[in-house]
N, C-alpha and C positions, 0 to 999 in steps of 0.2 A: 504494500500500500504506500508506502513512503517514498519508492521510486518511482511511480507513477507521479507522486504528487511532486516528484522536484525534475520530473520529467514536466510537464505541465506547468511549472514556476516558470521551468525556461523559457516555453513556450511562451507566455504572456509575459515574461519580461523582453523577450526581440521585437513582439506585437506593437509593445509598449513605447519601446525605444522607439519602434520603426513608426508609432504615429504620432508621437513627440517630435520625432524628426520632419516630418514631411509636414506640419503646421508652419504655415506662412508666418513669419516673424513681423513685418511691417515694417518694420527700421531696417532696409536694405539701404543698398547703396543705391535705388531712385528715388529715397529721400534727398539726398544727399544733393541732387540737383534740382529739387523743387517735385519730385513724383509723388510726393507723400502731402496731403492735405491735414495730419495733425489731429483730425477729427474722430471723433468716435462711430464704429458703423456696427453692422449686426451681423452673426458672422447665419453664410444664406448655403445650401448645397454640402460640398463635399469638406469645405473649411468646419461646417456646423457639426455632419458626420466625423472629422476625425477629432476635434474636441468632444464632442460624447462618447466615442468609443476609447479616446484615451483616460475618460474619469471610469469609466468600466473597468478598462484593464488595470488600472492604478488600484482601483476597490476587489478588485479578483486575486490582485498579485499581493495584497495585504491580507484578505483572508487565507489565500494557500500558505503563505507562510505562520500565522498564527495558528492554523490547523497543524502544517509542519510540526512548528515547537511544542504544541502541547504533544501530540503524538511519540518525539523525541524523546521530550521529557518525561512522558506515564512508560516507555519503554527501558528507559535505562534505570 
């Protein structure tokens, strides 16, 4: 059971990573010469999808691990 679940950690921690990574920052370098308006907007499509699926995997990759540790610890 325990490999499975740090098999699985993995898994949502690369998911994690990988949709962490691929969120548009906004402070690029076409701020830099006037492409950035400053303003606040709403995020629409695929920007809105990977902020909601990276507070999933964030909330998934914290319960595997607390399940992890209690398990670790009732075993030893």
């Amino acid at each position: 059971m325990e490999k499975i679940l740090t098999i699985v950690q993995i898994v949502i921690a690369v998911l994690l990573a990988a949709s962490i990574l691929l969120q548009n920052r906004g402070a690029g370098l076409g701020s830099t010469f006037g492409g950035d308006f400053g303003g606040y907007y709403t995020k629409r499509g695929f920007e809105k999808f990977l902020f909601s699926a990276s507070v999933v995997l964030g909330a998934l990759f914290l319960i595997v691990a607390v399940v992890l540790i209690y398990l670790t610890s009732k075993g030893a």
